[in-house]
C-alpha positions as CSV (number, residue, x, y, z in Angstrom):
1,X,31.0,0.0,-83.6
2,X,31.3,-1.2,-79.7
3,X,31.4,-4.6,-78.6
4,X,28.9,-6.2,-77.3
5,X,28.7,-5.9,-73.6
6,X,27.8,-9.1,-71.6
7,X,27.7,-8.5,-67.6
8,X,27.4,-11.5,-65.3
9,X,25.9,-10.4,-62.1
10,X,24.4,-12.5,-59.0
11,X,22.3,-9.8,-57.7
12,X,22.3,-6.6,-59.5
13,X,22.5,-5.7,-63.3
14,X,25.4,-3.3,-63.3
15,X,26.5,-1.1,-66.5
16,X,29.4,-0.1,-68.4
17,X,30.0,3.2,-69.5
18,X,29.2,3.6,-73.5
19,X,32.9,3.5,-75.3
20,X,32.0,4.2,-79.1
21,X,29.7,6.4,-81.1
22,X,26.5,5.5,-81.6
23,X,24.8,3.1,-84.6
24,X,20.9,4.5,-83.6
25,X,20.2,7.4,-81.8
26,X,17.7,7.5,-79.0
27,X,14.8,9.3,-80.3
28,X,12.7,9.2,-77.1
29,X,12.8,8.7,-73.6
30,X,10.8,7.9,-70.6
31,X,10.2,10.0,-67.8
32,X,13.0,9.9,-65.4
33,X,10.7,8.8,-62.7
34,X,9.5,6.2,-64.6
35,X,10.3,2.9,-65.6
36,X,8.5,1.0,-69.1
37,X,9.5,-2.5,-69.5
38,X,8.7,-4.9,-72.5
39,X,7.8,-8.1,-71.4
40,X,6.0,-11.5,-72.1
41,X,3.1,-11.0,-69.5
42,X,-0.1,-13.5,-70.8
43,X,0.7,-15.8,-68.2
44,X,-0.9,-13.9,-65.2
45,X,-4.2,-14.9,-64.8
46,X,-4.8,-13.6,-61.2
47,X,-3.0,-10.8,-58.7
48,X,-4.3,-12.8,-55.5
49,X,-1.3,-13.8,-54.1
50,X,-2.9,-16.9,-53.1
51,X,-3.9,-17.9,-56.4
52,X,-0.6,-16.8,-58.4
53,X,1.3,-19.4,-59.8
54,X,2.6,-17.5,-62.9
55,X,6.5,-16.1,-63.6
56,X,4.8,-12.6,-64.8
57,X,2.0,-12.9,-61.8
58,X,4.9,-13.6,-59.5
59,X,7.0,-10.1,-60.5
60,X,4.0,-8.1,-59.8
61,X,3.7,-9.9,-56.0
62,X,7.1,-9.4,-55.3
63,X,6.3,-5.7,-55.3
64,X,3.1,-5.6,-54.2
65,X,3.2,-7.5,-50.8
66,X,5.1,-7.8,-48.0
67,X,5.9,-11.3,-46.3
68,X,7.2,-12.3,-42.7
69,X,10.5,-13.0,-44.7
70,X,12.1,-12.0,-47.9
71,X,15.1,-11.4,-49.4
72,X,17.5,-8.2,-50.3
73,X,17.2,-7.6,-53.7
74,X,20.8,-6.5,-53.9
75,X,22.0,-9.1,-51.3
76,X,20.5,-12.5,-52.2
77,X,23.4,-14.3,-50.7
78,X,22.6,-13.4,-47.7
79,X,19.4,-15.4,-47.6
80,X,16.0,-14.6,-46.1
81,X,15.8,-12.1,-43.9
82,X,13.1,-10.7,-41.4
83,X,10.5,-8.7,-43.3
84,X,7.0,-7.7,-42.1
85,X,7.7,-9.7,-39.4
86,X,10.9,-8.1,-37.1
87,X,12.0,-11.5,-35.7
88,X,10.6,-14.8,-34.9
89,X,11.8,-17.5,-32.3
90,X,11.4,-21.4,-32.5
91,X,10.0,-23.7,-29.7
92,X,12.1,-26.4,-28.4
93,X,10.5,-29.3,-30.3
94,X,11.1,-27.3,-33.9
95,X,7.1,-27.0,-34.9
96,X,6.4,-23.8,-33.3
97,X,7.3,-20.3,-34.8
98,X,6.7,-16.9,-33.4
99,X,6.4,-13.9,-35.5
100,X,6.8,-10.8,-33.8
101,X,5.3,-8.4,-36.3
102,X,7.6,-5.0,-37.0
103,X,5.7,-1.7,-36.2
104,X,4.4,1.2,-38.0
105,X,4.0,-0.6,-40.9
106,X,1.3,0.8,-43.4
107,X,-0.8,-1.3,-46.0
108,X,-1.5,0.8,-49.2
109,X,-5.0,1.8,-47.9
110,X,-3.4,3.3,-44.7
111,X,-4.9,0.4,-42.2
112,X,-1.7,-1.1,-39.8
113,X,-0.1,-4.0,-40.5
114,X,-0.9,-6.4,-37.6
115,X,-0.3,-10.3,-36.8
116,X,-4.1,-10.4,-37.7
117,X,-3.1,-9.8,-40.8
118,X,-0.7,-12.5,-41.0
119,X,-3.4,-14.9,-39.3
120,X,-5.9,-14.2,-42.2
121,X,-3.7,-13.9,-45.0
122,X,-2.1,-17.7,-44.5
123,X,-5.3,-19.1,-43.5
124,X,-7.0,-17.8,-46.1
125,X,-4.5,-19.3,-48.8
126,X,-4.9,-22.6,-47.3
127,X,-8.8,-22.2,-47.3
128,X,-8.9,-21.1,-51.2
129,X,-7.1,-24.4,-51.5
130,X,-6.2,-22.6,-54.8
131,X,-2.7,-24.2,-57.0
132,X,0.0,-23.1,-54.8
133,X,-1.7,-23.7,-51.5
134,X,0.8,-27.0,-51.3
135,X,3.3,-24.4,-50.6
136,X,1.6,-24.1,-47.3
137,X,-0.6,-27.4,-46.9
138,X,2.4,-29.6,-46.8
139,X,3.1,-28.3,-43.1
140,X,-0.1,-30.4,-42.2
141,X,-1.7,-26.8,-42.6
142,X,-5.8,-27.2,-43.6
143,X,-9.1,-25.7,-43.5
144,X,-10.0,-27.4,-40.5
145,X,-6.8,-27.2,-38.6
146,X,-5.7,-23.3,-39.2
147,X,-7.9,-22.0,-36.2
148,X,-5.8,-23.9,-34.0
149,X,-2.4,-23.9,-36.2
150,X,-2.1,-20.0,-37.5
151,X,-3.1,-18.1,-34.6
152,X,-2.8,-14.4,-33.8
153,X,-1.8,-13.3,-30.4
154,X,-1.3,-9.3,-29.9
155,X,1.3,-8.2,-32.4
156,X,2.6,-12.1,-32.5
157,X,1.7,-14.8,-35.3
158,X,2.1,-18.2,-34.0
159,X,1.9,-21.0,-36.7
160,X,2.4,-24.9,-35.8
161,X,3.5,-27.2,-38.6
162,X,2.5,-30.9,-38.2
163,X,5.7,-31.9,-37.3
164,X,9.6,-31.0,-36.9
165,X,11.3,-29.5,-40.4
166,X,14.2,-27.7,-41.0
167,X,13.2,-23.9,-39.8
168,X,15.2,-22.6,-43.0
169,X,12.6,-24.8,-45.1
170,X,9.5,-23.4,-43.6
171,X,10.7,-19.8,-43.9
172,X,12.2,-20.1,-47.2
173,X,8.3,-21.5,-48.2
174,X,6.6,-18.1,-46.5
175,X,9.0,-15.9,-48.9
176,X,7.5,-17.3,-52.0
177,X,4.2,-15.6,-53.6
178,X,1.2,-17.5,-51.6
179,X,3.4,-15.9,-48.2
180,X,1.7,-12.1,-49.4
181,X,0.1,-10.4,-46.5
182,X,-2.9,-8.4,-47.5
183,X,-4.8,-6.3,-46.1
184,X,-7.8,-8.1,-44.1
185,X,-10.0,-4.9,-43.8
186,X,-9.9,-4.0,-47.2
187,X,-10.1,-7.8,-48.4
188,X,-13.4,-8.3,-46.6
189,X,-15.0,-5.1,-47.7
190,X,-14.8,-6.7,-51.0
191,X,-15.7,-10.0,-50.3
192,X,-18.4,-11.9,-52.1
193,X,-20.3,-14.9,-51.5
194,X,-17.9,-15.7,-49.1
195,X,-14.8,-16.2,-51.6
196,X,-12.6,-13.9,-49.2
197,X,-12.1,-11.5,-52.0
198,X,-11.0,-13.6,-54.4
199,X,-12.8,-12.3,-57.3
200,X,-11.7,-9.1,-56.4
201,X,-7.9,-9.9,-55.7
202,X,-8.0,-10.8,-59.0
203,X,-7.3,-7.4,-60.6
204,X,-6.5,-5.3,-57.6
205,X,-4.2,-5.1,-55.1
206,X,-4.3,-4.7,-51.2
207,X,-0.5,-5.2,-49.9
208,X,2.0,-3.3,-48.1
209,X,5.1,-3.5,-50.9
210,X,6.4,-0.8,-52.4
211,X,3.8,-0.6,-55.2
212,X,0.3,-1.0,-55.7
213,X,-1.8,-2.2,-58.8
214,X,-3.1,0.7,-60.7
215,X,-4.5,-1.8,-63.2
216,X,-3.7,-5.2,-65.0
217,X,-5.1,-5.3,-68.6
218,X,-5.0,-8.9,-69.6
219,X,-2.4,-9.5,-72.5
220,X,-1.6,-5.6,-72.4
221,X,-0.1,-4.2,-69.5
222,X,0.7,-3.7,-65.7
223,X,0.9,-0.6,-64.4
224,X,2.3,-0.2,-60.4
225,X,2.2,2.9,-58.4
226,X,4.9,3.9,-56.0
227,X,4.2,3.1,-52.1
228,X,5.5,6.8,-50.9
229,X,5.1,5.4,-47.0
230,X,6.8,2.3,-47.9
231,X,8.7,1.2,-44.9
232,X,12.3,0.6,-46.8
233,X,11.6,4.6,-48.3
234,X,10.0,5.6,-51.3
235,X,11.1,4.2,-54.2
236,X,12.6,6.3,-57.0
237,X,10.5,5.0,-59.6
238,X,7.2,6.4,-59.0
239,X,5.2,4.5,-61.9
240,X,6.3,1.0,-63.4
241,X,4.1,0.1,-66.9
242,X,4.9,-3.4,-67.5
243,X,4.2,-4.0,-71.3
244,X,2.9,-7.1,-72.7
245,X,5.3,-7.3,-76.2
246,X,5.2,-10.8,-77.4
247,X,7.7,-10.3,-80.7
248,X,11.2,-10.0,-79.8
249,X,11.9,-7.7,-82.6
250,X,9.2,-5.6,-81.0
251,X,10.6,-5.0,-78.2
252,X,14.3,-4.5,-79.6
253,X,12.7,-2.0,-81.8
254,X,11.4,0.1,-78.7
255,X,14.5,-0.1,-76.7
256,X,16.6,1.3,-79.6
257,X,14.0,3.9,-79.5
258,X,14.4,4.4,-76.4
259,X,10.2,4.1,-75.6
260,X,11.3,1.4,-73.4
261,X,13.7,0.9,-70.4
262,X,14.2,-2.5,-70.2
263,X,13.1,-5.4,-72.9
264,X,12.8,-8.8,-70.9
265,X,12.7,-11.3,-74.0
266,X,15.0,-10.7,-76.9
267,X,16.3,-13.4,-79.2
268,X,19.9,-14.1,-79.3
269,X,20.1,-12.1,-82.8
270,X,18.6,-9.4,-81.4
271,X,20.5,-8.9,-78.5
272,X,23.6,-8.9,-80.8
273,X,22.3,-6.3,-82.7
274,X,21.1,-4.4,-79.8
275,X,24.5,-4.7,-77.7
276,X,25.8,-2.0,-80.6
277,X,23.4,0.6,-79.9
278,X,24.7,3.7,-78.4
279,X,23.0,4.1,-74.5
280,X,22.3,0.0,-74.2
281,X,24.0,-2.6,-72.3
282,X,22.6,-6.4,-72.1
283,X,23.0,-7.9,-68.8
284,X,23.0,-11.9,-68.6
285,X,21.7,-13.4,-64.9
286,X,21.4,-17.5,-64.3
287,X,17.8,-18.1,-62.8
288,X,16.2,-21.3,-61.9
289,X,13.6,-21.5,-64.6
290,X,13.9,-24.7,-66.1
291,X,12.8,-25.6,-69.9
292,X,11.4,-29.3,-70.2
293,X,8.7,-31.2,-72.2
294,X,5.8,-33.9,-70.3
295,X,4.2,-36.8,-71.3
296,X,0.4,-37.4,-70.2
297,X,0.3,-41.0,-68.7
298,X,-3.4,-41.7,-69.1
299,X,-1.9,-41.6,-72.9
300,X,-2.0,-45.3,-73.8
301,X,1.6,-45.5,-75.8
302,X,2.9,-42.6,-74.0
303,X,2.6,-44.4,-70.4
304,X,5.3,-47.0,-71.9
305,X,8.8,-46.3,-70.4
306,X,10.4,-47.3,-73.5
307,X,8.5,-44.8,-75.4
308,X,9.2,-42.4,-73.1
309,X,12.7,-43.2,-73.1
310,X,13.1,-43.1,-76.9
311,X,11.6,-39.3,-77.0
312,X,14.4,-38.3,-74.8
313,X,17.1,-39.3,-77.2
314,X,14.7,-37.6,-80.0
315,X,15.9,-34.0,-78.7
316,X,18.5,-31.9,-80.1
317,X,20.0,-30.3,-77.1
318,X,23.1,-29.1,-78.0
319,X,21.3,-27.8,-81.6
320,X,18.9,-25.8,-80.0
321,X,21.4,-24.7,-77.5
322,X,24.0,-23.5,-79.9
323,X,21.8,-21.7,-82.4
324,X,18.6,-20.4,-81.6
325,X,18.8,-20.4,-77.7
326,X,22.5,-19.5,-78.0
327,X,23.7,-17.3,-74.2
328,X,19.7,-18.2,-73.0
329,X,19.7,-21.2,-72.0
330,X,22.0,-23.7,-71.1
331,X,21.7,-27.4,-71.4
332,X,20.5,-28.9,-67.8
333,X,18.8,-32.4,-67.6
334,X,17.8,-32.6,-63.6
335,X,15.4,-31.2,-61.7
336,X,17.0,-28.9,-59.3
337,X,18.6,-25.8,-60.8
338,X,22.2,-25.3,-60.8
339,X,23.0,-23.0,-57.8
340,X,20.3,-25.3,-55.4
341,X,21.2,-27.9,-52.8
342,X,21.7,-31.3,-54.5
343,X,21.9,-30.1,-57.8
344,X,23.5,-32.3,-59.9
345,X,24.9,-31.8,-63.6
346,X,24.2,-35.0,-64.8
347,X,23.3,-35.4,-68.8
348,X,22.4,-38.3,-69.6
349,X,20.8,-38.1,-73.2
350,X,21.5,-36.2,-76.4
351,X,20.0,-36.6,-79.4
352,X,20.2,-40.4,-80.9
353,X,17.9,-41.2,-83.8
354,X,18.7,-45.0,-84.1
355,X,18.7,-45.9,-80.6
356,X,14.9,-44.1,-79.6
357,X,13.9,-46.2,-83.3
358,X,15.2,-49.2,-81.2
359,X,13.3,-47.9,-77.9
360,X,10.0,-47.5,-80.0
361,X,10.4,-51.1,-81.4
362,X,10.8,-53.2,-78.3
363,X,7.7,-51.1,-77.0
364,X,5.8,-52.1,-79.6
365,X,4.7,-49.0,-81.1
366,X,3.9,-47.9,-84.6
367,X,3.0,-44.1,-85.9
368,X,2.6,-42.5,-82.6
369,X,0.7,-39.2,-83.2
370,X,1.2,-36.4,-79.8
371,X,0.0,-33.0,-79.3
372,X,1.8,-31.0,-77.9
373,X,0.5,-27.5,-76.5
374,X,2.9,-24.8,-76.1
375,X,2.3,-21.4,-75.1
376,X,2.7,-18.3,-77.5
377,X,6.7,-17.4,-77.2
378,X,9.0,-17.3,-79.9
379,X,11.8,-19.9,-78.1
380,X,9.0,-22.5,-77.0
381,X,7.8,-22.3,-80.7
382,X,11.2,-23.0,-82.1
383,X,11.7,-25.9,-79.1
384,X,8.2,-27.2,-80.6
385,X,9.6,-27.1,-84.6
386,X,12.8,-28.6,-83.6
387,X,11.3,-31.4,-81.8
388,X,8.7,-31.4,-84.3
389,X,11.7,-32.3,-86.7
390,X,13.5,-34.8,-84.8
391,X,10.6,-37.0,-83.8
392,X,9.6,-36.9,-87.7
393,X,12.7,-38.3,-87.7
394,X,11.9,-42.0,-85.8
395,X,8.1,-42.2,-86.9
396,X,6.6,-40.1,-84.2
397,X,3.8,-37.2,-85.6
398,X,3.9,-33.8,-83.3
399,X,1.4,-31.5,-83.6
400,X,1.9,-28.2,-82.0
401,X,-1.0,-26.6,-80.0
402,X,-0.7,-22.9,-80.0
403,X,-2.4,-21.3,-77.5
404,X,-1.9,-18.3,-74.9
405,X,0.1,-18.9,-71.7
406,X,-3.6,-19.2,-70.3
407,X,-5.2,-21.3,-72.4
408,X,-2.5,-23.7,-72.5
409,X,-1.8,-24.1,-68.6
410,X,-5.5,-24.2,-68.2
411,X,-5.8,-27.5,-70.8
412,X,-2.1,-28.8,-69.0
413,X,-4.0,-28.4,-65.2
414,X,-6.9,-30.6,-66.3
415,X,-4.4,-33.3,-67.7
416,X,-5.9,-32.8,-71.3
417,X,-2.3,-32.9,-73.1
418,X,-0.9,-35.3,-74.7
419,X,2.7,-33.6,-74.1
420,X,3.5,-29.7,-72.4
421,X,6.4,-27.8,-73.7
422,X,7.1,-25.0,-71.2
423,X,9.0,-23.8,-68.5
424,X,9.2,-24.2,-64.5
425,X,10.4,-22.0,-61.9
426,X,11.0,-22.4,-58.7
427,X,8.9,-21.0,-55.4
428,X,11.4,-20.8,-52.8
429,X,15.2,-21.4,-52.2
430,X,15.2,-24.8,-51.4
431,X,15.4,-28.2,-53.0
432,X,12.0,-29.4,-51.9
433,X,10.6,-26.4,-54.4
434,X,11.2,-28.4,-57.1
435,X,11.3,-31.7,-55.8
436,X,8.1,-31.4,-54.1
437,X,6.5,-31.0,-57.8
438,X,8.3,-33.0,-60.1
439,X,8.6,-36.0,-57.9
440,X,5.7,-36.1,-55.3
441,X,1.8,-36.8,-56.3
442,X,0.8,-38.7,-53.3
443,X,-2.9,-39.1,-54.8
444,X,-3.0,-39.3,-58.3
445,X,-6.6,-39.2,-58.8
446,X,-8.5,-37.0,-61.2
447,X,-10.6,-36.3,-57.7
448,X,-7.2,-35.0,-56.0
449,X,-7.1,-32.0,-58.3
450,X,-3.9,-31.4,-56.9
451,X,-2.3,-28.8,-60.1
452,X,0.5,-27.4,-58.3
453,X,2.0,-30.7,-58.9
454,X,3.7,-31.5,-62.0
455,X,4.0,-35.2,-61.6
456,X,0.1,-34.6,-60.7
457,X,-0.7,-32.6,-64.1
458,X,1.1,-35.8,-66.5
459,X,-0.9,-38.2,-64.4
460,X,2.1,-39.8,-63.4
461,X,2.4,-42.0,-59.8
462,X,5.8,-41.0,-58.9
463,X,5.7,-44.6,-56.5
464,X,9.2,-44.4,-54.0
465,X,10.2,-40.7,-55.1
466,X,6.7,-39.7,-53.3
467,X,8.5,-41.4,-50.0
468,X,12.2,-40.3,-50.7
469,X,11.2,-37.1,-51.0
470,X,9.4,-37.2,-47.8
471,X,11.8,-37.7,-46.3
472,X,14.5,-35.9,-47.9
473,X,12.2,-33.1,-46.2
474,X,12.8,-33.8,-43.3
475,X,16.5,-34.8,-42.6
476,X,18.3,-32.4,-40.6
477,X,21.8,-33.2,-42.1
478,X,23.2,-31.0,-44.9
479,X,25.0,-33.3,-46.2
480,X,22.8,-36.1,-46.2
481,X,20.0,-33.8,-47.2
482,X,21.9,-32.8,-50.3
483,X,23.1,-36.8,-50.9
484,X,19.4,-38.0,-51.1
485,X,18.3,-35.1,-53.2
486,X,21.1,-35.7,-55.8
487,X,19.6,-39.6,-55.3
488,X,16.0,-38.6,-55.9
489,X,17.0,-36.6,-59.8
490,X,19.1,-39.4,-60.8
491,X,16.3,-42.0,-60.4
492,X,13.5,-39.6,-62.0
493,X,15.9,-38.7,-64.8
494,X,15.9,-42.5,-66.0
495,X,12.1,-43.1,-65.4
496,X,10.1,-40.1,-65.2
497,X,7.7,-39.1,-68.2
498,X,9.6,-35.7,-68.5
499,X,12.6,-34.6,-70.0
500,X,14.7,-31.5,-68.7
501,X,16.6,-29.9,-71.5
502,X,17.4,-26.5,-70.2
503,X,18.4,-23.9,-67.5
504,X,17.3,-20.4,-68.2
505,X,20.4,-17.6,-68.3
506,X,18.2,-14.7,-68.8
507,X,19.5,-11.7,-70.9
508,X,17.8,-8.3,-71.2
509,X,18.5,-5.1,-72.7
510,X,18.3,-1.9,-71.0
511,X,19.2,1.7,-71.3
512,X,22.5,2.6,-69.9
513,X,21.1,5.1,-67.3
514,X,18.8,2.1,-65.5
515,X,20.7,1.0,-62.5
516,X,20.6,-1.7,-59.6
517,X,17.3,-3.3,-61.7
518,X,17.2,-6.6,-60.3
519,X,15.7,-9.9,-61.8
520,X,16.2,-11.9,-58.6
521,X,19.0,-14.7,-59.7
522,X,17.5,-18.7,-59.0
523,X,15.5,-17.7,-56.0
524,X,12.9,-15.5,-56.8
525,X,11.5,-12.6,-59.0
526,X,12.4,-8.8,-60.2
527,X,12.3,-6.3,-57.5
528,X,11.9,-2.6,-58.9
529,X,11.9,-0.4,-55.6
530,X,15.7,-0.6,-55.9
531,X,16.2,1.3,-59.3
532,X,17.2,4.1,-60.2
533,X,17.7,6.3,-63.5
């Protein structure tokens, strides 16, 4: 029997060479031009890359479209880098970039890529106004303005924030999902009812990236064609099936089997027993997604900081984290995940029956019933039960919505939840990704229906942290930059109606003969045009 094989990696998932006989033969295996993943995929409920807002929704964009900027799969240390634009210079004031858009680039359908393009794709987002359009509004970008602020001038894309940020800031935003170019023409011809084919985006594709959507069946699969004129070369894999396999045992089964290449969400038991299969490596990556739990402030006991205090020592951390999320996820109580400017390691609770009974008595409250919805995975279940336990534990009653990723983030947008356990990635590679969600909310207003905002979706009025972070935006010093963001988690750690419990290390199995598969580290999402079998 071989020991298990656990391969850190920054970029790339790597392999080591099989050193023992076999426990399970393979009895099957995919085309060698083909790659078949199992993975949780019922969050996507759109392919518009202005609309996506969804970890699964955000793997197929990364593939899909092209973006001014983006990032090496198998170099993400070396930052952004120019994409489907060649360059881009700065005016002297800072508000003023100029794209200068590469040439002989080819969407899917065969039309150019031009700085037209651009212009319509990043005015369109901001028109849709659709959940991630803050990615784009908060540069003073809206539907009145963009005639005058994203402008296309000959095979240049001009686009004028509202005032000076830190260029790094404003590119790093145009890497993230909502910064997909599509293809106007073939948008248009699908338009209706002047929804700038919306409806249509929805379950097709019309980018540039080195796949295109062959078809999306909702809580089934993905399937992605190779790009053959792809401007990076064609990739090796000419299909990738993306299959939606919700049991962990499911997938370990198929992998074993060999029907599989790659299984995205085992359990910690079953990647011990998988690491012993002949032809199978597990590779462990650290991303940004963060685990944590909300409270609803238009609840009555749950708007009481007390209350919300004393739920935060009612969590096992270190419980969950040594036993059933043991090498997944990894105790982390701020905001910004570890890798990010200004992230800071901070933990200030653990689990402390007697003092959140205290807590609940000076707030006054009495049998406090919650529901909590959760979305249909096996570890967010088990959080659930766990926490189910240890609030049973000081009086409090939890009952556990279970719903589909859908269904649940549609009730968690509309503020209809008592209390959200789920998970939150970030958009970009830069602190205001996460800080611009957890702590902003500027208009807290049922009218503002602003749901790319987490502070937003609890109903919470972040007050100052709306300001500090603002401002922490804006500061052109590093080190000061970093100072106010560590300033920012620190407060909203103590008062904030959420609690932070964990950092995602994400482990997968795959068969040994998959190489360079990357599952983009903190920054962003999986990139397949790289691999290889």
């Amino acid at each position: 029997m071989k020991p298990m094989r656990h391969l850190m990696t920054g970029a790339m998932l790597t392999l080591a060479a099989a050193v023992a006989m076999p426990v399970m033969p393979a009895i099957a295996e995919t085309p060698a031009n083909m790659l078949v993943i199992a993975n949780r995929i019922d969050d996507i409920t759109t392919l518009d890359p202005a609309e996506s807002f969804e970890f699964a929704g955000s793997d197929v964009s990364r593939n899909v479209y092209g973006r001014l900027a983006n990032f090496d799969p198998l170099n993400l240390d070396a930052g952004y880098e120019p994409d489907l634009a060649a360059s881009w210079d700065v005016s002297e004031d800072g508000k003023t970039i100029t794209f200068t858009m590469r040439e002989g680039v080819k969407f899917h359908s065969g039309n150019p890529v031009t700085a037209e393009d651009a212009e319509f794709s990043l005015r369109r987002a901001v028109i849709l106004n659709k959940t991630p359009s803050f990615i784009l509004t908060q540069f003073g970008f809206t539907a009145d303005n963009v005639g005058e602020t994203i402008v296309a001038e000959g095979n240049t894309l001009k686009i004028t924030t509202d005032k000076k940020y830190a260029t790094s800031f404003v590119l790093n935003c145009l890497t993230s999902t909502i910064g997909g170019i599509v293809d106007k023409k073939t948008v248009m011809a699908n338009e209706a009812d002047g929804d700038l084919g919306n409806l249509w985006l929805k379950t097709n594709s019309a980018g540039s990236g080195a796949y295109k959507v062959v078809s999306w069946k909702p809580v089934e699969s993905v399937t992605l064609e190779a790009n053959p004129d792809f401007y990076k070369g064609e990739p090796a894999m000419k299909r990738v099936i993306v299959r939606h396999i919700q049991e962990s045992a499911t997938q370990r089964l198929l992998l074993e089997k060999g029907d599989v290449d790659v299984a995205r969400n085992l359990n910690p038991e079953d990647v011990a027993g998988v690491s012993k299969v002949d032809n199978v490596a597990i590779g462990s990556e650290l991303r940004g997604r963060l685990m944590y739990i909300s409270f609803n402030q238009k609840h009555p006991q749950l708007s009481k900081p007390k209350v919300v205090e004393a739920l935060k020592y009612l969590i096992d951390y270190e419980g969950m984290q040594n036993s059933f999320l043991k090498g997944q996820w990894t105790i982390h109580q701020a905001f910004l995940p570890r890798t990010y400017l200004g992230a800071i390691d901070d933990k200030p609770f653990s689990l402390n029956i007697e003092k959140a009974k205290a807590l609940l008595k000076e707030a006054g409250v009495e049998n406090l019933e919650i529901e909590a919805g959760v979305r249909e995975a096996q570890e967010r279940i088990e959080i659930a039960q766990s926490l189910q336990n240890t609030f049973a534990q000081a009086g409090v009653t939890l009952n556990i919505t279970i719903g589909t990723g859908k269904q649940i983030l549609t009730r968690y947008r509309a503020r209809e939840l008592d209390m959200y356990v789920g998970a939150w990635g970030p958009d970009y590679p830069d602190p205001q990704t996460n800080a611009g969600t957890f702590a902003y909310n500027p208009d807290n207003s049922d009218e503002a229906k602003a749901t790319g905002l987490l502070a937003y979706r609890n109903a919470w009025d972040p007050g100052d942290l709306t300001e500090k972070t603002l401002a922490a935006v804006v500061e052109g010093d590093r080190d000061v930059r970093k100072k106010m963001y560590e300033d920012i988690q620190r407060e909203f750690q103590m008062r904030a109606p959420f609690a932070i419990m964990f950092q995602k290390i994400e482990q997968i199995g795959l068969r040994e003969n998959v190489k360079n598969l990357n599952l983009g580290g903190a920054i962003t999402a999986v990139a397949y045009w790289p691999v290889t079998k």
